[in-house]
C-alpha positions as CSV (number, residue, x, y, z in Angstrom):
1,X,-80.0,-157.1,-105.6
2,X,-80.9,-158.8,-109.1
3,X,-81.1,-156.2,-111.5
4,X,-84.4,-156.8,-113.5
5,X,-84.3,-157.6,-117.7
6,X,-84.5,-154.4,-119.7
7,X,-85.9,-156.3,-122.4
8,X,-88.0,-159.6,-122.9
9,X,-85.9,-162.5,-124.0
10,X,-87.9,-164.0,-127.3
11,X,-88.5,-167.2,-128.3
12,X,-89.2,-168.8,-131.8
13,X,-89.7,-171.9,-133.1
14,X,-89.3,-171.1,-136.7
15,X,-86.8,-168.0,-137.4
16,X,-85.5,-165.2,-135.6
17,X,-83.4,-161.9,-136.2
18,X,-81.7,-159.7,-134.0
19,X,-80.4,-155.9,-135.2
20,X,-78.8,-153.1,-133.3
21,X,-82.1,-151.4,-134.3
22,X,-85.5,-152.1,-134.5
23,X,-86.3,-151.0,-137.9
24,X,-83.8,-153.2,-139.3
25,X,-84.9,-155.9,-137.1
26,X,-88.2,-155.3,-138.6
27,X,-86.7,-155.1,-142.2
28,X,-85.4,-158.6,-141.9
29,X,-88.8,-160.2,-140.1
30,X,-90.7,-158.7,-143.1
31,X,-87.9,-160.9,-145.4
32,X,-88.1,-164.1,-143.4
33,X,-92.0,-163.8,-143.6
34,X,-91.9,-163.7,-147.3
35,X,-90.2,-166.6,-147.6
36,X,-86.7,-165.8,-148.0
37,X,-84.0,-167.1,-146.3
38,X,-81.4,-166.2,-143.6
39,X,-79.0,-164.5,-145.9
40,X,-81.8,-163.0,-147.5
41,X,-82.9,-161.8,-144.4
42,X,-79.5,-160.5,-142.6
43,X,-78.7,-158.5,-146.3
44,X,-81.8,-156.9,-145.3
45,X,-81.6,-155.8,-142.0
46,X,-77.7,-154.8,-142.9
47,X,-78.5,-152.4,-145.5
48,X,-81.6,-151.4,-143.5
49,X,-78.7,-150.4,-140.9
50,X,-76.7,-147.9,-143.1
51,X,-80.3,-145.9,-142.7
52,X,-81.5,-145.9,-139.7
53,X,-78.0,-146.2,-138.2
54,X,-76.4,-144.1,-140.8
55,X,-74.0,-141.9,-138.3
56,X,-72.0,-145.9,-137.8
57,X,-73.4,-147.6,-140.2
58,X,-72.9,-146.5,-144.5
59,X,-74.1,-148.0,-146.9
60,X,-71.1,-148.1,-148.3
61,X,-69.4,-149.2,-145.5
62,X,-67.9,-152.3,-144.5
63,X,-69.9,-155.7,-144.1
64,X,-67.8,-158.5,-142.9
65,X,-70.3,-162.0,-141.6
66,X,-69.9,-165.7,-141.2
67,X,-72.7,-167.9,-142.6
68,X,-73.7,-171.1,-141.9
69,X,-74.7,-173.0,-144.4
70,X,-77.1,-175.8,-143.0
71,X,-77.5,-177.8,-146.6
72,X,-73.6,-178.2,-146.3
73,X,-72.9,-178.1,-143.0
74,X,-70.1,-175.6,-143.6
75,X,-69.1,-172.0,-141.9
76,X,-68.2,-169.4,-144.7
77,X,-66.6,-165.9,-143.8
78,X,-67.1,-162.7,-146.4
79,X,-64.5,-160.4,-145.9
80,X,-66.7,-157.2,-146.9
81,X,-63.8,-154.5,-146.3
82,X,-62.1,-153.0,-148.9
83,X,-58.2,-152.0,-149.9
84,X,-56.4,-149.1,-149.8
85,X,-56.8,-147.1,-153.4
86,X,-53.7,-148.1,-155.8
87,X,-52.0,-144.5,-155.5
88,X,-51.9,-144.9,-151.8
89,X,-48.7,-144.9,-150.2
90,X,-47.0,-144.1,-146.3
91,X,-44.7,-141.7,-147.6
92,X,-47.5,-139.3,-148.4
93,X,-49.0,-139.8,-144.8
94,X,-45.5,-139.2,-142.9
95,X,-44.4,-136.0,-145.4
96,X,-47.5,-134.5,-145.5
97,X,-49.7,-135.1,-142.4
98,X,-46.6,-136.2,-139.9
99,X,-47.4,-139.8,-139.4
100,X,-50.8,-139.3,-138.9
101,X,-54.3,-140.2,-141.2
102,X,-56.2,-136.9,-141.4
103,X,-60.1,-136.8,-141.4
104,X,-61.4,-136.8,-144.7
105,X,-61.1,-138.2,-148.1
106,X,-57.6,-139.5,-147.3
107,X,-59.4,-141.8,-145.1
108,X,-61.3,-143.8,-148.2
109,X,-60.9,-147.3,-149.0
110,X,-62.7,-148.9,-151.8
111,X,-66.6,-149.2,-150.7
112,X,-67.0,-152.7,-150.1
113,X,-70.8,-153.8,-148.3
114,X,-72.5,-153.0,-151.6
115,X,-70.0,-156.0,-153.2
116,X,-70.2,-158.4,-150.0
117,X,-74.4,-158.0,-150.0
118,X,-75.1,-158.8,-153.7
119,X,-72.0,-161.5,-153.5
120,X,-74.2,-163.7,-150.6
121,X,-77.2,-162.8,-152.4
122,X,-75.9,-164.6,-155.9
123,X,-74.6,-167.4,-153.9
124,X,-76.5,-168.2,-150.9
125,X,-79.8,-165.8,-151.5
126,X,-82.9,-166.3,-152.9
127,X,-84.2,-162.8,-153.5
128,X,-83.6,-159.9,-155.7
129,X,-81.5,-156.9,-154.5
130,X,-84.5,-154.4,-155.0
131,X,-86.5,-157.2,-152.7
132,X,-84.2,-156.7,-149.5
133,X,-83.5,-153.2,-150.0
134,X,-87.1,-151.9,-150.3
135,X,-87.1,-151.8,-146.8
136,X,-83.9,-149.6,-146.3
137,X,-85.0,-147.6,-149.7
138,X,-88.5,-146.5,-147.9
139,X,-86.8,-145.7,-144.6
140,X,-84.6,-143.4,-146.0
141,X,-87.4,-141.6,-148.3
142,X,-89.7,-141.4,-146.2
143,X,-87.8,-140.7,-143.1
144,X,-87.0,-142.1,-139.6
145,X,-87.3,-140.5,-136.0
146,X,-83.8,-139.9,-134.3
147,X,-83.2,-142.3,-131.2
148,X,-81.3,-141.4,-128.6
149,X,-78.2,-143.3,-129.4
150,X,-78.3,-141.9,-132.8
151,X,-78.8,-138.6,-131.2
152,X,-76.0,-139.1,-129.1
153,X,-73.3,-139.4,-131.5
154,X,-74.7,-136.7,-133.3
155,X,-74.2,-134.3,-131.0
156,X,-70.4,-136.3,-129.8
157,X,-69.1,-135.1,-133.1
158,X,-71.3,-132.4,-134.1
159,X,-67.8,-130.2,-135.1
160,X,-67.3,-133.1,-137.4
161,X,-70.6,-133.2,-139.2
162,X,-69.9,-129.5,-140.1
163,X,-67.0,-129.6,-141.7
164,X,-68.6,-130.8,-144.8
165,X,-72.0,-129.2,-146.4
166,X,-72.9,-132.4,-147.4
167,X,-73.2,-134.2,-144.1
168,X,-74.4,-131.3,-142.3
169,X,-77.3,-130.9,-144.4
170,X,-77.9,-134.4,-144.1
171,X,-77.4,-134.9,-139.7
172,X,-78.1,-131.4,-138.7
173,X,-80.8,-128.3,-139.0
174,X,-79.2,-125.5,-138.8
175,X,-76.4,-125.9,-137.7
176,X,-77.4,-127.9,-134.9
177,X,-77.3,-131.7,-134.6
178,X,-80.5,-133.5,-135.3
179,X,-82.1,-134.1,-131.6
180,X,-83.9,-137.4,-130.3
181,X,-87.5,-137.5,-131.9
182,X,-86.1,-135.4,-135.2
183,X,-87.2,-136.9,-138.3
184,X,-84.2,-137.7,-140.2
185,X,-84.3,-137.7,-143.9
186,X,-81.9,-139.1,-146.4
187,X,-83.2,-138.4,-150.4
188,X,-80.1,-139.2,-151.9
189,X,-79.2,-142.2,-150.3
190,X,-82.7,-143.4,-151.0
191,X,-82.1,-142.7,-154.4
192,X,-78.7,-144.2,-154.8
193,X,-80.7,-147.5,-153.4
194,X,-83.2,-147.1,-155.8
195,X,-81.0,-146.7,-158.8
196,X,-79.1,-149.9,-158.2
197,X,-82.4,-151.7,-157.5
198,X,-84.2,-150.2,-160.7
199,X,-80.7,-151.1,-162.8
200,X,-81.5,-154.9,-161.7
201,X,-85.0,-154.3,-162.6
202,X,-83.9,-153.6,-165.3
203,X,-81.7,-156.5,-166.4
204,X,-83.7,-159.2,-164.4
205,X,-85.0,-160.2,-167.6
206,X,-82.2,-162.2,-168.7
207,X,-82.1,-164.0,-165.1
208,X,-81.8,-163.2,-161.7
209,X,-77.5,-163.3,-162.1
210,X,-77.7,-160.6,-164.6
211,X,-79.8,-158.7,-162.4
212,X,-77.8,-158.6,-159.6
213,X,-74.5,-158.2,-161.6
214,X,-76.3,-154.8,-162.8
215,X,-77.0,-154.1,-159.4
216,X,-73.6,-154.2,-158.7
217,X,-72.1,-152.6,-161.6
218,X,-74.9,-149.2,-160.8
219,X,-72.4,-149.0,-157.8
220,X,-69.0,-150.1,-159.0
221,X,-68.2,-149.0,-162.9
222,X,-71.6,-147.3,-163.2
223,X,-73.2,-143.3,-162.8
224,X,-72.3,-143.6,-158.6
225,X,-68.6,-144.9,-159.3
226,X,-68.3,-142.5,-161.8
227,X,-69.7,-140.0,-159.1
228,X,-67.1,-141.1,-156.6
229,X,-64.5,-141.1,-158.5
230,X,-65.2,-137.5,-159.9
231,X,-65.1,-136.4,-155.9
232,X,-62.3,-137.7,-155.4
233,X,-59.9,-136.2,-158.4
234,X,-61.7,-132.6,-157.7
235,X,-61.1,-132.8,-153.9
236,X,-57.5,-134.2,-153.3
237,X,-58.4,-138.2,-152.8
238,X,-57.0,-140.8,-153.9
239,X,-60.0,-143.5,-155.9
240,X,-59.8,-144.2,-159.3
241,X,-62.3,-145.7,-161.5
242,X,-60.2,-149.0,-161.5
243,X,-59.6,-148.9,-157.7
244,X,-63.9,-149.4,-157.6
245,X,-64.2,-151.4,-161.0
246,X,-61.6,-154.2,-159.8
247,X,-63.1,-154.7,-156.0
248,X,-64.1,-158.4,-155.0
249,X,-65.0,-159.6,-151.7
250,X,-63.3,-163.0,-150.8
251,X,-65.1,-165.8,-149.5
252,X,-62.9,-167.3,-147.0
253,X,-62.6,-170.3,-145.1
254,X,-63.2,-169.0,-141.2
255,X,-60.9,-169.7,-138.2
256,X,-61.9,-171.6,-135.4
257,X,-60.7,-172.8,-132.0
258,X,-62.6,-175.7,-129.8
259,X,-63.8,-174.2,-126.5
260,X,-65.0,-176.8,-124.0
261,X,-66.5,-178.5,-126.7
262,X,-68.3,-175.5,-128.7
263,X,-66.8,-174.5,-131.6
264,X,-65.9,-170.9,-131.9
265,X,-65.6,-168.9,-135.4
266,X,-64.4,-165.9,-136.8
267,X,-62.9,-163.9,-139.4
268,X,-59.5,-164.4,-140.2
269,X,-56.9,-161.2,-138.9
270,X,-57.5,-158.8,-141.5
271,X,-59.7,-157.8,-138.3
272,X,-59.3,-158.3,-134.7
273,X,-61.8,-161.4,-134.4
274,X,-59.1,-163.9,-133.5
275,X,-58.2,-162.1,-130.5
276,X,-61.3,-163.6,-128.7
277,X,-60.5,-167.4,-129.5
278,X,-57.4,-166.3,-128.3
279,X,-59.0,-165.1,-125.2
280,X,-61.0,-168.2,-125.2
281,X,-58.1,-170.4,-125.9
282,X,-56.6,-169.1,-123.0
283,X,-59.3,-169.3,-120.5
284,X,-60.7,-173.2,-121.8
285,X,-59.1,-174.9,-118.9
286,X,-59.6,-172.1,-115.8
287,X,-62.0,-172.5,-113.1
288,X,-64.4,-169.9,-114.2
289,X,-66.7,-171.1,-112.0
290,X,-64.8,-171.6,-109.2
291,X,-63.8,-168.0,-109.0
292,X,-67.6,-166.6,-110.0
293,X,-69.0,-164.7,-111.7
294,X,-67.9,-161.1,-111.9
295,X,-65.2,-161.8,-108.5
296,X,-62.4,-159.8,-108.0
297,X,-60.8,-162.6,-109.6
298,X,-62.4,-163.3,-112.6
299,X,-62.3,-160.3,-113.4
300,X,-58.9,-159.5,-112.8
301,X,-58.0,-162.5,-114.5
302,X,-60.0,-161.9,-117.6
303,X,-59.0,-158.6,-118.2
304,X,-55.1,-160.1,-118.1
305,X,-56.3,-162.5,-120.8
306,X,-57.5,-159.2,-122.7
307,X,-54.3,-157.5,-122.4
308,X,-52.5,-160.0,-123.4
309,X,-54.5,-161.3,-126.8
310,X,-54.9,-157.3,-127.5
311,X,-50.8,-157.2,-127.2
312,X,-50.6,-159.3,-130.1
313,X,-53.0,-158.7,-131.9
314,X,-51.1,-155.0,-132.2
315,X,-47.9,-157.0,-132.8
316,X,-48.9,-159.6,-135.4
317,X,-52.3,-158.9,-136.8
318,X,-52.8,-157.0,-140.7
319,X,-54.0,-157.8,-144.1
320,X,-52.5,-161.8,-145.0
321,X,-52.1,-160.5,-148.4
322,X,-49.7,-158.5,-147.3
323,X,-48.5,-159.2,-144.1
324,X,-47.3,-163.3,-142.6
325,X,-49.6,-163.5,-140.0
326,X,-48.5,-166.5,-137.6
327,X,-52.0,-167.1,-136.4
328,X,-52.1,-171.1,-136.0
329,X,-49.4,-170.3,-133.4
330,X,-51.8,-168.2,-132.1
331,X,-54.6,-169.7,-131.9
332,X,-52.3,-173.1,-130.6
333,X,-53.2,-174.4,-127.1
334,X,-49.1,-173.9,-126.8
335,X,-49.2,-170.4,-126.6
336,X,-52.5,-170.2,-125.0
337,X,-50.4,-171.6,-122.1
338,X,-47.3,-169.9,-122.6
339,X,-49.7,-166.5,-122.3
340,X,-51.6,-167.9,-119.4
341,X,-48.3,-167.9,-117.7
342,X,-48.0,-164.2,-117.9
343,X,-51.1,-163.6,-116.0
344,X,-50.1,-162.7,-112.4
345,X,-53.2,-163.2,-110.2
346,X,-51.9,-160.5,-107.6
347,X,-51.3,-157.2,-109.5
348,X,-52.4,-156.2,-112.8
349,X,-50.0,-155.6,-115.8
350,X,-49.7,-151.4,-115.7
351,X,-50.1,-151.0,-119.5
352,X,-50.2,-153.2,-122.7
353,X,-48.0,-156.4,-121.8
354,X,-45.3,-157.5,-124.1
355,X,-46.7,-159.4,-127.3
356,X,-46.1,-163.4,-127.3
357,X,-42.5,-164.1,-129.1
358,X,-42.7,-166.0,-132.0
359,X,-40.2,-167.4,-133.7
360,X,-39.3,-166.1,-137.3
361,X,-41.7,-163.5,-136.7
362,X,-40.8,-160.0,-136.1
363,X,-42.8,-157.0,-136.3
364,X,-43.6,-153.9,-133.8
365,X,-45.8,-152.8,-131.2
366,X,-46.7,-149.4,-131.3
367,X,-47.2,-147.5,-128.3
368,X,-49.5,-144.7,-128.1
369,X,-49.8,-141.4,-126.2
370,X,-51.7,-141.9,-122.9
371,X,-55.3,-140.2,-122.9
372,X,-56.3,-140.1,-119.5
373,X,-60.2,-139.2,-120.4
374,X,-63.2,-141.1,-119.7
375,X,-63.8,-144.1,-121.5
376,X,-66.7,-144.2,-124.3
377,X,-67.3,-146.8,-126.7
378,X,-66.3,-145.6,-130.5
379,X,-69.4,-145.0,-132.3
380,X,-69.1,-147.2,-135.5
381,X,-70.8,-150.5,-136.5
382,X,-74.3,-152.1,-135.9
383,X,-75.1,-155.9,-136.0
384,X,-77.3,-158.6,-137.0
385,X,-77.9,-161.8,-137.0
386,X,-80.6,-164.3,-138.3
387,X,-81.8,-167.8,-138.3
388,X,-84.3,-169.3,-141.0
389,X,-86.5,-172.2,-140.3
390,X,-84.0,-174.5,-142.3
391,X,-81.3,-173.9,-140.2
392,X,-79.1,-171.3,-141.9
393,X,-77.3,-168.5,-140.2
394,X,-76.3,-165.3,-140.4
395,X,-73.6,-163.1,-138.4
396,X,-72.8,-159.8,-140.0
397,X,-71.2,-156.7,-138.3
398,X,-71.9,-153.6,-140.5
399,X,-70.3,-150.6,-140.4
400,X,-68.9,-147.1,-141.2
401,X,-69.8,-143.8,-139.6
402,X,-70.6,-140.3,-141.5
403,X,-68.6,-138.1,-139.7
404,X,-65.1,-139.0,-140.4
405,X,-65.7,-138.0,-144.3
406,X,-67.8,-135.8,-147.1
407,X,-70.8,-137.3,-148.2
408,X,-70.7,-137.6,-151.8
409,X,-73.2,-134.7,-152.8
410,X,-75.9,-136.5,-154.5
411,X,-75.4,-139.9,-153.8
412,X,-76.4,-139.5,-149.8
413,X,-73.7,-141.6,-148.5
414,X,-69.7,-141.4,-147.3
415,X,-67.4,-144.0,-149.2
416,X,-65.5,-145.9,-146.7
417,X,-63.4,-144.1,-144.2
418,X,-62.1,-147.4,-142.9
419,X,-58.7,-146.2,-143.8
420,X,-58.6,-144.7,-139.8
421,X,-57.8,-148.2,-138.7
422,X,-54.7,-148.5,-140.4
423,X,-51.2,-147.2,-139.0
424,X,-48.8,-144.7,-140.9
425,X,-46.2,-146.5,-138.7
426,X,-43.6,-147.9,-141.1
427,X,-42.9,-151.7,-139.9
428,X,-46.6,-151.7,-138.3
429,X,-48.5,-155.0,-139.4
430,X,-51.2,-152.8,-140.4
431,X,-49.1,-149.6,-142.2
432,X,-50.3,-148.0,-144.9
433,X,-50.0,-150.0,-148.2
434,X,-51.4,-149.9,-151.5
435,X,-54.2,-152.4,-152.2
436,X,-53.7,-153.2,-148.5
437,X,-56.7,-153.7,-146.1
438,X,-56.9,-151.9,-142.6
439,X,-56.9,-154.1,-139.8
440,X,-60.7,-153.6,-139.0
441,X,-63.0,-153.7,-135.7
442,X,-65.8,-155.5,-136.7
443,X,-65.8,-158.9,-135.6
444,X,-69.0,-161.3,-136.5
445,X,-68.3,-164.7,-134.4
446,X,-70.7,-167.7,-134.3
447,X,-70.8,-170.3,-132.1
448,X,-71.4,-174.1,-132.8
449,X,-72.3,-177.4,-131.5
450,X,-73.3,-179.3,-134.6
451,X,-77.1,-180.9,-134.1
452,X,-77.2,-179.3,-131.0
453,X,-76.7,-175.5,-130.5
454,X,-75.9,-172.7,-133.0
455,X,-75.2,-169.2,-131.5
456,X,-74.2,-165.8,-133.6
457,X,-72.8,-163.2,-131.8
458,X,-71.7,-159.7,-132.4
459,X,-71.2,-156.1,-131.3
460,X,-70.4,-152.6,-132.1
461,X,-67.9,-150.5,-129.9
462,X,-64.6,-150.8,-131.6
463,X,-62.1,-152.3,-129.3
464,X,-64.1,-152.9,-126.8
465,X,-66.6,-155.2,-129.2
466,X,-64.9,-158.2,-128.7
467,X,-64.5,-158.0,-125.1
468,X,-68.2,-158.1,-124.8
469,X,-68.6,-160.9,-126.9
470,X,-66.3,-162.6,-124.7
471,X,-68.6,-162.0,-121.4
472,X,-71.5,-163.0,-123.2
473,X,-70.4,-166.0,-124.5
474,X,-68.9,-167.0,-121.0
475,X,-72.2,-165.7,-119.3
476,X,-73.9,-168.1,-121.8
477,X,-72.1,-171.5,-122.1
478,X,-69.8,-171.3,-118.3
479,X,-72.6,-169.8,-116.5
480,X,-75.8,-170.8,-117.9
481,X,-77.3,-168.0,-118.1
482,X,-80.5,-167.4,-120.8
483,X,-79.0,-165.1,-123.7
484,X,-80.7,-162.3,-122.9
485,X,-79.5,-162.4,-119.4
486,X,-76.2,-163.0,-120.5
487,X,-76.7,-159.5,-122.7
488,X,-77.7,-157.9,-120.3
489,X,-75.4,-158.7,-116.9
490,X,-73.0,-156.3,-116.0
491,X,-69.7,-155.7,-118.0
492,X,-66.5,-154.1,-117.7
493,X,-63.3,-153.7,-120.6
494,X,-60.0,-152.6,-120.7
495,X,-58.0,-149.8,-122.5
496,X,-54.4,-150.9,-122.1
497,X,-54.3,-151.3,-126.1
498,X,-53.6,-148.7,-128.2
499,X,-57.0,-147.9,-129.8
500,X,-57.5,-149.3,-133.5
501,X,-58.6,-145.8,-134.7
502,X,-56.4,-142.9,-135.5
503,X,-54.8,-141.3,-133.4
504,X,-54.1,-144.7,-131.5
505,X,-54.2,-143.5,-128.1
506,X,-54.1,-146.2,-125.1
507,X,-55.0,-145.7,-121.1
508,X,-52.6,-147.4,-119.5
509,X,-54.0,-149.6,-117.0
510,X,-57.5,-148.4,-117.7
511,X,-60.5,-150.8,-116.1
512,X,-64.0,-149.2,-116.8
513,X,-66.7,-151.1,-114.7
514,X,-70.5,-150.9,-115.0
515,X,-71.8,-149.6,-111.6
516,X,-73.7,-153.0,-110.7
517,X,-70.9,-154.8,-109.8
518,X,-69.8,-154.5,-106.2
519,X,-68.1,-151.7,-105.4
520,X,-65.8,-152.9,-103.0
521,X,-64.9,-155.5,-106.1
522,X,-63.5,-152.1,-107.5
523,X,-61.5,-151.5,-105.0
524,X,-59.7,-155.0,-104.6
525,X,-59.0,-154.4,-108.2
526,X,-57.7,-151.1,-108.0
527,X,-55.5,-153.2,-104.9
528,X,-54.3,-155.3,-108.2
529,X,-53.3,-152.2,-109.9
530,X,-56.1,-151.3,-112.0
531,X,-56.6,-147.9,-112.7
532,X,-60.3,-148.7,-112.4
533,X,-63.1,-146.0,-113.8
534,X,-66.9,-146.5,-113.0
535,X,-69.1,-146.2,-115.8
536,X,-73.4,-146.2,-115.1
537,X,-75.6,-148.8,-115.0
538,X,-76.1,-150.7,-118.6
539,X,-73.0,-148.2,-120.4
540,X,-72.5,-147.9,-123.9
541,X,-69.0,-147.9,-123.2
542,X,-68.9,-152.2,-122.7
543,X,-70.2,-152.6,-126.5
544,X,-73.4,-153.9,-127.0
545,X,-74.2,-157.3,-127.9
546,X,-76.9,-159.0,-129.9
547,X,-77.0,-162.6,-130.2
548,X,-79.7,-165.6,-131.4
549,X,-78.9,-169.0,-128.9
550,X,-81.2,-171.6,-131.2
551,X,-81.3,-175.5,-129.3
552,X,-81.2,-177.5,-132.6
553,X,-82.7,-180.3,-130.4
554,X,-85.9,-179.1,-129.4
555,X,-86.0,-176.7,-132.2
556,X,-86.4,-173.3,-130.1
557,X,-84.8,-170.5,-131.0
558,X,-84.1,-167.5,-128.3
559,X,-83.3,-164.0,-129.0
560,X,-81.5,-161.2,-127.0
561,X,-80.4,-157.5,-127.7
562,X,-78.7,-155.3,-125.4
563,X,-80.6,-152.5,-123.5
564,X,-77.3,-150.8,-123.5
565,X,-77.9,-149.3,-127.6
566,X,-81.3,-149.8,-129.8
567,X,-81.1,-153.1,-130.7
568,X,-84.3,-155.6,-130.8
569,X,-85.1,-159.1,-131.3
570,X,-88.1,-160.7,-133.0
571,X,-89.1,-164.6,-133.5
572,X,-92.0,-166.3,-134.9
């Protein structure tokens, strides 16, 4: 039976925005309707998310997007994710904490969203900083009701939250964690907001430039990097003034792989977006169709493709400053086919496969303890994505959560903890390293047919994020599918890999399917050798995917956000 939509797909003729919540969805309608642009628009509903998704979303998180510019008919990435502090280094990691990255401070890398939001605002905005943050400033002020996915993770790492005064004055009431319906306040980050806004203010006189530069500067050499900093050399971390003072997001040429005509982009592999054009590369010339949708065998044969793309992605993926990533060979149609061959369409690879060989590359793949738990998607990142009425795009996947790290007391907010998705694993692609970027999660992707179609996509749900994006995409372009429906049909991902946070654990074998597909499906697979876990209807655990499909021919713009967290659309 055809399970009915959870939410209304929505249609627009002149813009649109999708968040993974509806405040910020609302933040970023509010920009659109003033007249401001995409990127406007998406800084907006981003910082909007470190509030009202401030338990996987900080402020001072990460913020990594691809833009489309629509004057210039060009795809831009923003890196957003900051480095290692200077005085970092894996000998401290494997003499004093045995090879492993404790919670805490240790966890910091330089904040970098606050640099990546004013940076697209100076280049490609049209508003002031204090302009898209009102939004985000009032929320926090004033206060937002719990929702249950917010309430959720609360109470997932409640044990966490209490370790530091800071946060647990902040996400709990005595004690407890902050329930569904709870009014959640957050002066001090509202403030911290505020001060950068009023600092522009401030400045704005000599030109909008100067005002965002003092925007910026309130946050990096100003009184909240002088804050952080202070933290940090009273409680064992590692940030120095200079670490924050010499931060710069890159603007980045994206990568990008032809499926079936569309063109796919994403962020180069200082995170794991290549491993879906990888995925896609790999499944361009298969019979999707011919196996339909959510079969035994597609889904057998997708979750190979996963395995494999995710085994070397562990192998060969880290920061390009630092490490020779060989990704034209891996994103060549070459080794899509030399992968495809490793796909056996009667039994399932037990674990991780082997990663691709490449020649004159070496590396490791680290394998992880086995958890055998039940699978859940990890908690951190939001996403949003907009569209303006002159064709500009946004796709930005925010992130950070608050309970992996002190707040800062006074400032309302956790610097970066990113530093969980690096490996104290000495050859590792992504070891430890001064000045060295973590291989991150978050994965903004856009879709393009130029004059024709225009499609950002993105997710929250760590490693599973961009095997979602994967089945929506395919939903959307092989199956034809609306993009809500394609949201919102059932899912399923795989936990061969070991998972990009510390302590790296893998499930060998692991399958988790949502409940609507057939069950006897399930058990042809588990046939195949999947050790195949069923998760309920419309799971967290699958990611959760929020996308804008816009047909640049007749000018309509559609809208979906998955049922499956808090996210919302709205279109005019």
């Amino acid at each position: 039976m055809t399970k009915l939509p959870q939410q209304p797909m929505i249609t627009a003729k002149r813009h649109m925005i999708v968040a993974g919540h509806y405040l910020a969805t609302e933040a970023g309608a509010k920009v659109l309707e003033a007249g401001g642009n995409a990127i406007d628009a998406g800084v907006a509903a981003g910082i909007a998310l470190g509030v009202v998704h401030s338990d996987q979303v900080q402020f001072s998180g990460v913020a990594p997007m691809l833009i489309y510019l629509a004057e210039k008919d060009e795809v831009i990435s923003i890196a957003g994710l900051g480095h290692w502090p200077k005085s970092a280094n894996l000998s401290l990691f494997e003499n004093q904490y045995n090879g492993t990255i404790p919670l805490g401070l240790l966890r910091t890398v330089v904040p970098a969203a606050p640099d990546a939001w004013i940076t697209v605002l100076k280049n490609y905005g049209t508003m002031s900083f204090g302009e898209v943050a009102s939004s985000a400033i009032r929320y926090a002020r004033e206060g937002i009701t719990v929702h249950p996915t917010m309430s959720k993770f609360l109470s997932r790492y409640q044990e966490n939250y209490r370790m530091w005064p800071s946060n647990s004055n902040i996400w709990q009431k005595n004690g407890r964690p902050l329930e569904e319906g709870d009014l959640l306040i957050q002066t001090d980050l509202a403030a911290s907001i505020q001060f950068m806004a009023d600092q522009e203010a401030a400045a704005m006189k000599d030109g909008r430039e100067k005002g965002l530069k003092a925007a910026r500067d309130a946050f990096y050499i100003g009184d909240i990097a002088r804050e952080i900093v202070k933290y940090h050399k009273e409680n064992g971390g590692l940030m120095t003034a200079d670490d924050m003072a010499s931060y710069r997001t890159p603007i980045e040429k994206p990568l990008s792989v032809n499926f079936r005509g569309t063109e796919v982009y994403s962020c180069r592999p200082w995170c794991q977006g290549p491993v879906l054009l990888q995925m896609l590369n790999m499944l361009n010339d298969i019979d999707l169709n011919a196996m339909g949708h959510n079969s035994t065998d597609y889904i057998h044969y997708l979750a190979e493709t996963v395995k494999l793309s995710f085994a070397d992605r562990e192998r060969y993926y880290g920061d390009p400053n630092f490490v020779d990533v060989p990704i034209e060979k891996l994103l060549s149609s070459e080794f899509a086919k030399q992968r495809q061959e490793q796909i056996n369409p009667r039994k399932a690879w037990p674990e991780m496969p082997p990663a691709g060989e490449i020649d004159g590359f070496g590396g490791i793949s680290f394998r992880s303890d086995a958890n055998s738990d039940a699978s859940f998607s990890e908690p951190d990142t939001s996403y949003t994505c907009t569209m303006d009425q002159k064709g500009n795009v946004c796709s930005i996947t925010p992130s950070d959560v608050s309970f992996e790290s002190p707040v800062i007391p006074g400032l309302g907010f956790c610097p970066s903890a990113r530093g969980s998705q690096s490996f104290a694993v000495r050859g590792h692609a992504s070891e430890i390293a001064p000045g060295k970027r973590p291989r991150l999660t978050p994965n903004p992707a856009m879709a393009l047919r130029r004059n024709q179609f225009v499609m950002p996509f993105g997710a929250p749900g760590g490693d599973t994020q961009p095997q979602g994006m994967l089945q929506v995409i395919l939903n959307h372009l092989v199956f034809g599918m609306d993009i809500q429906s394609s949201i919102e049909a059932p899912r399923f991902s795989t936990h061969s890999q070991p998972n990009s946070f510390e302590p790296h654990e893998s499930k060998p074998g692991r399958l988790a399917i949502e409940e609507d597909i057939d069950q006897e499906i399930g058990e042809t697979l588990s046939d195949l050798g999947h050790d195949v876990e069923w998760l309920p209807s419309r799971s967290d655990a699958v990611a959760g995917v929020c996308a804008i499909s816009a047909n640049l021919e007749t000018k309509t713009i559609t809208g979906g956000a998955d049922p499956r967290r808090s996210g919302r659309a709205m279109g005019w």
